[in-house]
Structure formats: C-alpha cells, structure tokens
N, C-alpha and C positions, 0 to 999 in steps of 0.2 A: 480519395481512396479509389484504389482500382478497381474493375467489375469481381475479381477476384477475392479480393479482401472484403468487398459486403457480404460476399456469400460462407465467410468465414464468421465463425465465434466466439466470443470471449474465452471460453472453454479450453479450445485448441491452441490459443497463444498465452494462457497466464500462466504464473511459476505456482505449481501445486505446494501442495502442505506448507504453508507460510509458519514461518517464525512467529511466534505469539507473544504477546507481555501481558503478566496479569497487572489489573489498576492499583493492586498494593504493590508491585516491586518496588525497589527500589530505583532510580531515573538510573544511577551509574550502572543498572543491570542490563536495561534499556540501549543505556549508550554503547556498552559493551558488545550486545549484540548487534546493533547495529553496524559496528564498526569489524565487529570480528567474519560476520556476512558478506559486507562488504554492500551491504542497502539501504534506500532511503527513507522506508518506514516500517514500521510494525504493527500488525492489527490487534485493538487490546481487548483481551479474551478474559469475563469473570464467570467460571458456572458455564463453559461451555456456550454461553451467550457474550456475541460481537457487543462492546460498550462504545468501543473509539478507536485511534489513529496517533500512535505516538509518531513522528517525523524527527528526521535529523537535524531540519530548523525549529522545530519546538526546541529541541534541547540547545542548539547553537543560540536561540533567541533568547533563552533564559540563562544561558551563561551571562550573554551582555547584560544580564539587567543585577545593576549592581544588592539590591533588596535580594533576588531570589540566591545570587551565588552567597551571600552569608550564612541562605538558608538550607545550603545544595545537602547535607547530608541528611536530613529531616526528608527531604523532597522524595514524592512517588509519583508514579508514572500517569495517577488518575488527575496531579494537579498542572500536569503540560499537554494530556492527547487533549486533543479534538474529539468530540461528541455532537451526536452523530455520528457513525461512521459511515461516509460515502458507498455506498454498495453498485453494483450490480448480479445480473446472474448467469451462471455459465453458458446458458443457450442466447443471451444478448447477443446481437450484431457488433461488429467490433466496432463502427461506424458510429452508434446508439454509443457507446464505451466511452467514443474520442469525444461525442457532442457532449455526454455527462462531463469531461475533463475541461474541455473548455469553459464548457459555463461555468461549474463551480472555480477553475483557478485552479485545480490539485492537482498532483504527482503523481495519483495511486488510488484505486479504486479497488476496494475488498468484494471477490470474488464470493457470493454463497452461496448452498445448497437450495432445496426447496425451505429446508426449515430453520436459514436462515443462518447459519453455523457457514464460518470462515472457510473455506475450501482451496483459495486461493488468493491472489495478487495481479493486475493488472496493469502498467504501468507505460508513460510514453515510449522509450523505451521498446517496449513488446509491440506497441500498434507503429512506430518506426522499422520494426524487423519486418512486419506483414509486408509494407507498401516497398520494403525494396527488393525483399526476394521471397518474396509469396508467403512467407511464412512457414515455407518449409528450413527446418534444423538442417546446419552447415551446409547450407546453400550460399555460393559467393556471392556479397555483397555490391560488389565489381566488376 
C-alpha cells in the first residue's frame, strides 16, 4: 500500500448503510438481494445486532449440494451465513482491513460502530480503488 493509503481509513472508503438480511428470511430473499444490488454479500442483522455474513457462495454452494436444493424452500438465511461475523472499525487503517482479509480468506469485512451495529461494508474491491487512485471518487483509474 502506498504511504497514502495507510494514512487513510476504513471509514472513508466502505459502501455506507449496507443491505441487511435477518437470520429468519427466507435464502431466495437473500439471493434476491443480492443479485438485484448487484453484491457479494450481506451482513445478517437480528434485533439490531450483527449475527453473521450471508455470501453469494453460501448460496451458490448450497445450490450444489443436492440434500440442501430438495430442501431450498424450507431454507433461511441463519442455516447458510457464516458466524461470526468478520468485523472491523470505521477508524481502522485500511492496511489493518486488507491484513484482516488475508488472513481470514474473505471478501468483505462488516464495518461497525462503537457499539457494534453494521454501519458499513468493506471489500477488496474498495482497498483496490485506494491503491490506484488514492481513493478519491471518480478519479481516473488510468
């Protein structure tokens, strides 16, 4: 990362007010949003408290499994996220962001407040925008 991008935040590059799934939805409400967004995961919200991480390979992966698609209309959203949900916080370095991404292996790290409540979305994507054009909005990439 450039000297520029460490002195940046998570804050100033994640997609505010994220899309949420509660763990009762339904999966095809899930997929819906996902797909009507145009994103590759959802942070899952019950009571205002983060529980987990629904992804568009959760649900790709459980399409393939021939047991869960007999059982796709029965299916919610609590029995494909992820738990846990990977966090960090808006005043994190973005550099702190990409080390969390690495190690764990994920796509997307949920952005929270002090008291813990979703606020945001961070994603490679977002720390790709920082390193090629500072992370400022519609700055050419080229």
């Amino acid at each position: 990362m450039t000297t520029s991008s460490v002195a940046k935040r998570v804050g100033d590059l994640m997609t505010h007010d994220p899309v949420v799934v509660d763990p009762d939805d339904d999966v095809n409400e899930a997929e819906h949003l996902l797909s009507m967004y145009r994103i590759g995961g959802l942070p899952v919200v019950s009571g205002g408290e983060l529980v987990g991480v629904i992804s568009q390979s959760d649900i790709v992966d459980a399409h393939g499994s021939e047991f869960i698609s007999a059982n796709w209309d029965r299916l919610r959203v609590r029995h494909l996220m992820s738990s846990p949900a990977i966090t960090v916080g808006a005043d994190a370095d973005v550099a702190h962001a990409a080390r969390i991404m690495l190690a764990r292996h994920i796509h997307r790290l949920v952005v929270v407040a002090r008291d813990g409540s979703p606020i945001g979305v961070v994603t490679p994507l977002d720390l790709l925008r920082i390193l090629l054009d500072g992370g400022e909005e519609g700055a050419p990439l080229a």
